[in-house]
TORDRENBA-115823 format. One record per residue: x, y negated, z negated of N, C-alpha, C in turn; residue in one letter; residue number from 1. Coordinates in steps of 0.1 Angstrom, whole numbers, plus 2048, in hexadecimal, padded with zeros to 3 digits. Layout:
+-----+-----+-----+------+------+------+-----+-----+-----+----+-----+
! nxx ! nyy ! nzz ! caxx ! cayy ! cazz ! cxx ! cyy ! czz ! aa !   i !
+-----+-----+-----+------+------+------+-----+-----+-----+----+-----+
!   X !   Y !   Z !    X !    Y !    Z !   X !   Y !   Z !  A ! NUM !
...
+-----+-----+-----+------+------+------+-----+-----+-----+----+-----+
***
This chain:
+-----+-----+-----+------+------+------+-----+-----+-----+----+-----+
! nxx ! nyy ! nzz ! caxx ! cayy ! cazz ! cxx ! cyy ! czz ! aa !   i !
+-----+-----+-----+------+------+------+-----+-----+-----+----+-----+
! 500 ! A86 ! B9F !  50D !  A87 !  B98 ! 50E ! A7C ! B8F !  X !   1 !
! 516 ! A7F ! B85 !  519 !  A71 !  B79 ! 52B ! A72 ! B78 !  X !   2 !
! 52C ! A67 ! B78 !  53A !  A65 !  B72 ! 53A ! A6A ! B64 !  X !   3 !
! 547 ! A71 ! B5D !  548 !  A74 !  B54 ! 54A ! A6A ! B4B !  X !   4 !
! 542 ! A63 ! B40 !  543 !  A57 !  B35 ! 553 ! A5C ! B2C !  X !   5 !
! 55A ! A63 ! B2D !  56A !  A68 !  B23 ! 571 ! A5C ! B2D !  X !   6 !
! 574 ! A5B ! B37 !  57F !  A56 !  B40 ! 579 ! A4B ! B41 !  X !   7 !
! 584 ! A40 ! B3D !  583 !  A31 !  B3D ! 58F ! A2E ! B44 !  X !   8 !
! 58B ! A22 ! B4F !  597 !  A1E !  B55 ! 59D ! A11 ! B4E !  X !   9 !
! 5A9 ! A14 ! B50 !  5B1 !  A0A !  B45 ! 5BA ! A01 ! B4E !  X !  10 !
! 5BB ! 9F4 ! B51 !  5C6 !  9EB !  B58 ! 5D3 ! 9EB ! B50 !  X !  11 !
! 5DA ! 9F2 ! B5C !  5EB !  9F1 !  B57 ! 5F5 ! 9F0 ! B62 !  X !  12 !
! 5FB ! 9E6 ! B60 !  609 !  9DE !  B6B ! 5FE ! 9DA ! B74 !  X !  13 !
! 5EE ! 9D4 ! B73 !  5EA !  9CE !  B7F ! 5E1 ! 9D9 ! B85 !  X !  14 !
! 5E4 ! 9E6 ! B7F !  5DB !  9F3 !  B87 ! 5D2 ! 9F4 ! B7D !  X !  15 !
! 5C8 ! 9F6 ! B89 !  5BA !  A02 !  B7E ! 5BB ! A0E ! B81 !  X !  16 !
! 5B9 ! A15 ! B76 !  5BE !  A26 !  B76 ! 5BA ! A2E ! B6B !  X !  17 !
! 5B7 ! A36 ! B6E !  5B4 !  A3F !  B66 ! 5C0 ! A4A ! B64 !  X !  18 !
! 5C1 ! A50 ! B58 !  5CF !  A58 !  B50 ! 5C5 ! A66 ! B54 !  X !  19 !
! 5C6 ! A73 ! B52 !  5C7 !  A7C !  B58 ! 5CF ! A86 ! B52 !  X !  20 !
! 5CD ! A87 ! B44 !  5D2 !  A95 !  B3B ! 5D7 ! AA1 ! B42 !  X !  21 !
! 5DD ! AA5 ! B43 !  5E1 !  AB5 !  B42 ! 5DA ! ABF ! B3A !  X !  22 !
! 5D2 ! ACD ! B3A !  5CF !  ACF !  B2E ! 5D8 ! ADC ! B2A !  X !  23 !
! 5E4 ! ADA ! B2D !  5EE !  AE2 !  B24 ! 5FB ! ADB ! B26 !  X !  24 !
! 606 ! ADE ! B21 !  612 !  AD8 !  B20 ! 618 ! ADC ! B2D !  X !  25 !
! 615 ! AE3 ! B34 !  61A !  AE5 !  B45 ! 618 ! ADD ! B4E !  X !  26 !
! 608 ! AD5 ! B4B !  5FE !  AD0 !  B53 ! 606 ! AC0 ! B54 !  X !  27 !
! 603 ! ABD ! B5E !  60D !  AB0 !  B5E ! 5FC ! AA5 ! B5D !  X !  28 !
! 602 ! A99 ! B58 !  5F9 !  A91 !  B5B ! 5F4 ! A87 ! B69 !  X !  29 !
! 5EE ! A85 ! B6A !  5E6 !  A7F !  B7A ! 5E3 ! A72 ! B74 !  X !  30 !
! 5E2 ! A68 ! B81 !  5DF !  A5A !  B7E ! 5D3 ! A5B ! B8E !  X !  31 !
! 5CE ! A53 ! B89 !  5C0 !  A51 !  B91 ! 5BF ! A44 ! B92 !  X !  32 !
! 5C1 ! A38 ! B9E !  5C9 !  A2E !  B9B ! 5BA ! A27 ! BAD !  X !  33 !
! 5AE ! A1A ! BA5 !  5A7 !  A19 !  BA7 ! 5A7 ! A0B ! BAE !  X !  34 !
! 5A6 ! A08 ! BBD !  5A4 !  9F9 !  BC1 ! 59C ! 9F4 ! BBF !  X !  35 !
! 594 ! 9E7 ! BC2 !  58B !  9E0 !  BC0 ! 580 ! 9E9 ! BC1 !  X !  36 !
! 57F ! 9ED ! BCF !  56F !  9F0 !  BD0 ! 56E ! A01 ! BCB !  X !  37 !
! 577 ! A04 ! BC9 !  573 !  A10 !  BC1 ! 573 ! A0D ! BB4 !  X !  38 !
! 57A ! A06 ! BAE !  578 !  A05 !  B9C ! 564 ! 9FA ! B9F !  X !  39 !
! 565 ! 9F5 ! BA7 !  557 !  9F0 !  BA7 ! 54C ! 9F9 ! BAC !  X !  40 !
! 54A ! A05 ! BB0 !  544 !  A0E !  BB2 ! 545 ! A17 ! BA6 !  X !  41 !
! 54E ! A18 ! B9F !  552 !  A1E !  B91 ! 549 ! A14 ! B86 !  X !  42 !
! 54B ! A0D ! B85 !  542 !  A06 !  B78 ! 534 ! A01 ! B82 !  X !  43 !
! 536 ! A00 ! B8D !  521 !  A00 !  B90 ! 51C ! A0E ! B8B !  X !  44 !
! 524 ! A16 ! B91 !  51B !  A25 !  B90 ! 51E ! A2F ! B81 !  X !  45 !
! 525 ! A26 ! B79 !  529 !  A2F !  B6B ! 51E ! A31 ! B5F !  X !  46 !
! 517 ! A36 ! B5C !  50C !  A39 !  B51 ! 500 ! A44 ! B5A !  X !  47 !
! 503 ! A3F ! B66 !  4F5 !  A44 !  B70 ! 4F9 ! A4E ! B7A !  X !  48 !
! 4E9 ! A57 ! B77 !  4EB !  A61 !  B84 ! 4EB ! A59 ! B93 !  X !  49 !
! 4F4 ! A5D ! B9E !  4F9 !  A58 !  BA9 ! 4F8 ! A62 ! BB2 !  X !  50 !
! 4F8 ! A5D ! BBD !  4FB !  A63 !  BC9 ! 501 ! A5F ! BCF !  X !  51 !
! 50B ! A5C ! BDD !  511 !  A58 !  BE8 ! 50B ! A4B ! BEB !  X !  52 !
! 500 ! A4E ! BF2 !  4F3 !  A44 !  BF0 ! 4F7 ! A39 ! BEB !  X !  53 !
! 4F7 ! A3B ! BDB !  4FA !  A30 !  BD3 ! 504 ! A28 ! BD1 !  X !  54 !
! 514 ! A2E ! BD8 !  518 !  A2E !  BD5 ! 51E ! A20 ! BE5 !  X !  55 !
! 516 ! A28 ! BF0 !  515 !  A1D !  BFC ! 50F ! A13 ! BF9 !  X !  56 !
! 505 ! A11 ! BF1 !  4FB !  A07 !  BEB ! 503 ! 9FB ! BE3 !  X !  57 !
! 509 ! 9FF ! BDD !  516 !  9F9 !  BD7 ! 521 ! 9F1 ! BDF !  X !  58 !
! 524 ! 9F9 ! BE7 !  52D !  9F2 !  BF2 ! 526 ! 9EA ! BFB !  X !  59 !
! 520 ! 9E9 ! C00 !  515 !  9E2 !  C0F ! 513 ! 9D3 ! C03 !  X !  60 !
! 50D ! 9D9 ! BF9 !  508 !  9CA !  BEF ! 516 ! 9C2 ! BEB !  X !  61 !
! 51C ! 9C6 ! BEB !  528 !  9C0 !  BE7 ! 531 ! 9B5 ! BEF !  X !  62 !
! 538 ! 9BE ! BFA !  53F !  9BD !  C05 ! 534 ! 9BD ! C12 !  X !  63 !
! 543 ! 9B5 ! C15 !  53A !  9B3 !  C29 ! 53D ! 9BE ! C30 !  X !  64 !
! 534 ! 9CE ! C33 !  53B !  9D7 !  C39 ! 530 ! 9DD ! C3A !  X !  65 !
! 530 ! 9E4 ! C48 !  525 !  9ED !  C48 ! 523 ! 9F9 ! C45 !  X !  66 !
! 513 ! A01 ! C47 !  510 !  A0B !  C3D ! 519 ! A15 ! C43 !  X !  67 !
! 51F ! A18 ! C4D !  52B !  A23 !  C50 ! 533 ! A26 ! C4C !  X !  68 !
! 53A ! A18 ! C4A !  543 !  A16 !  C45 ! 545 ! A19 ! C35 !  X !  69 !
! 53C ! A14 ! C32 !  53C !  A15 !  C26 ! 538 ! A20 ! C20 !  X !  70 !
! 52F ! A2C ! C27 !  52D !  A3A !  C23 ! 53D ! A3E ! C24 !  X !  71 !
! 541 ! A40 ! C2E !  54E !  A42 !  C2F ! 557 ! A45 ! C22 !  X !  72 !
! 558 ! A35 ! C20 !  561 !  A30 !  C15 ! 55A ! A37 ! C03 !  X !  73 !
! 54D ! A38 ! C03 !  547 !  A39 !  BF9 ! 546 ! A50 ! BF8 !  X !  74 !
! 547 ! A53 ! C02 !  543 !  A61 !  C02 ! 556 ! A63 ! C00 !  X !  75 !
! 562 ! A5A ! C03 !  56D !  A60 !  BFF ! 573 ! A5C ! BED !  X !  76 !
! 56B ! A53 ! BEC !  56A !  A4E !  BE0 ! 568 ! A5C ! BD5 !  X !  77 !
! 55A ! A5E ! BD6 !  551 !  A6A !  BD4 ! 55D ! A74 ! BD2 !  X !  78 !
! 561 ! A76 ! BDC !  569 !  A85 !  BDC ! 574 ! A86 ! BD2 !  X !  79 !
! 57B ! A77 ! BD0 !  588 !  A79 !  BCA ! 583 ! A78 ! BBE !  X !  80 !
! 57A ! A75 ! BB8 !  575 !  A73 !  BA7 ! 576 ! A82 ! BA9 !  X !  81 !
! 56C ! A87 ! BAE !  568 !  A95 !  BB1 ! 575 ! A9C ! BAB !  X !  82 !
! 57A ! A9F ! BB6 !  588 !  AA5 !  BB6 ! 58D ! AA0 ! BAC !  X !  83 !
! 590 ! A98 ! BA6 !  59A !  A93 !  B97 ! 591 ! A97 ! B89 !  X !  84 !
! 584 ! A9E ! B8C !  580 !  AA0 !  B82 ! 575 ! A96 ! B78 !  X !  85 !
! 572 ! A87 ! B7F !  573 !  A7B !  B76 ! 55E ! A81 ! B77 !  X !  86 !
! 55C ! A8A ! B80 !  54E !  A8A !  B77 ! 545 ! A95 ! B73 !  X !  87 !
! 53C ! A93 ! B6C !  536 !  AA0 !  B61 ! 533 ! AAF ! B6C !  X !  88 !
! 536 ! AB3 ! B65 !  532 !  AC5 !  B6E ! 521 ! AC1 ! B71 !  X !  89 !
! 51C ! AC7 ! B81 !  512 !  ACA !  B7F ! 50C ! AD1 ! B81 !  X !  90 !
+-----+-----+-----+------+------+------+-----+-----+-----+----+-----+
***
């Protein structure tokens, strides 16, 4: 999987977040609103094909936490980009 390179997160009031278009005037907009270790799993894994994997690889090197934990945290990570759309069809 790759993150989609269009969506840049932008710091506002202290949040990182990503904006979240509508694509008609019914569609309301979404905020995608990123803590530490997910905006740092977001710019480790942005240009590059990824996996889960890599995404635990990221976290374990980072932070003091183990690999369960951190699949955990990295496979729910995964889902909500997923789900919000933030990466390329594949």
């Amino acid at each position: 999987m790759k993150i989609n390179p269009i969506f840049k997160v932008r710091k506002v009031a202290g949040e990182n977040i990503i904006l979240l278009q509508g694509k008609t005037s019914g569609d309301m907009t979404r905020v995608v609103a990123f803590n530490e270790s997910a905006l740092l799993m977001w710019d480790s894994l942005q240009g590059k094909d990824f996996t889960v994997d890599d995404a635990v690889a990221v976290l374990v090197e980072n932070y003091d936490v183990d690999e369960a934990t951190a699949r955990t945290d990295a496979g729910k990570w995964v889902e909500m980009i997923r789900e919000s759309g933030l990466l390329l069809p594949e």
